[in-house]
C-alpha positions as CSV (number, residue, x, y, z in Angstrom):
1,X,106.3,65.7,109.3
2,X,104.8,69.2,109.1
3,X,101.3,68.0,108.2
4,X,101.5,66.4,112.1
5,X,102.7,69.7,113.3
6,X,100.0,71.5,111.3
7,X,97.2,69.4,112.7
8,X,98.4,70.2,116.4
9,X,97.9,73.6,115.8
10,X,94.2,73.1,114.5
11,X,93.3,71.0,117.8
12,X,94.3,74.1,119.9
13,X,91.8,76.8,117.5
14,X,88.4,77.0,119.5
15,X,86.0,75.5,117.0
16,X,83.8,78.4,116.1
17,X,86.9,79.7,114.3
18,X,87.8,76.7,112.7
19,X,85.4,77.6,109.4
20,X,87.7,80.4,108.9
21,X,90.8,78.1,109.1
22,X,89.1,75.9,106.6
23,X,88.2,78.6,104.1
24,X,91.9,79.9,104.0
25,X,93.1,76.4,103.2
26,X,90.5,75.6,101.0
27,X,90.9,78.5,98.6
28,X,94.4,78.6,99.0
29,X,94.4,74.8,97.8
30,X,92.6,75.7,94.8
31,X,94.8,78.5,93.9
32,X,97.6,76.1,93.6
33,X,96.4,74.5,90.6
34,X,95.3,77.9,88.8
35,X,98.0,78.4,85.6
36,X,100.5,81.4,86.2
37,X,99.9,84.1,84.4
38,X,103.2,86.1,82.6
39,X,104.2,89.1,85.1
40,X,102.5,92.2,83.3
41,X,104.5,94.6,81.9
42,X,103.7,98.2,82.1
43,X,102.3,100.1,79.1
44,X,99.5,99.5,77.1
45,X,101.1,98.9,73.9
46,X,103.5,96.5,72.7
47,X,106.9,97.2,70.9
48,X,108.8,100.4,71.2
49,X,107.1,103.8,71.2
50,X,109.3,106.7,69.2
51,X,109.9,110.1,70.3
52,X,106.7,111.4,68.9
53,X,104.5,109.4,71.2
54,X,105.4,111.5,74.0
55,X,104.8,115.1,72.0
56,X,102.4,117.3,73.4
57,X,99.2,117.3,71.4
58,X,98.0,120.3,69.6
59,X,95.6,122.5,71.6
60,X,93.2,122.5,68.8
61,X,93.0,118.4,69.6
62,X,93.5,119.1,73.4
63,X,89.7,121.4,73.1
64,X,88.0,117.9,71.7
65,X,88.4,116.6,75.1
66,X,87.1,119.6,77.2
């Protein structure tokens, strides 16, 4: 059983690393049960854009910004 295997491997870790070991396993263990989030998808809006979107913006609206 890999659990067996796993526990081998701690018994050769020099104990004053073994925190560390625990901290990894710990957190990792309690990101298991976290809910998946949807993969994000690029953009800030939603839907489709149209051509106009992409338009440069009048200079008189580009000097707001300066």
């Amino acid at each position: 059983m890999l659990i067996h295997k796993i526990v081998q491997e701690l018994q050769d870790i020099p104990e004053e690393k073994l925190a560390e070991i625990y901290d990894f396993i710990h957190y990792f263990r309690l990101g298991l049960g976290k809910v998946q989030l949807q993969p994000r998808t690029s953009g800030l809006l939603t839907g489709k854009l149209d051509d106009a979107f992409f338009e440069s913006l009048p200079e008189a609206e580009l000097q707001q910004w300066e």
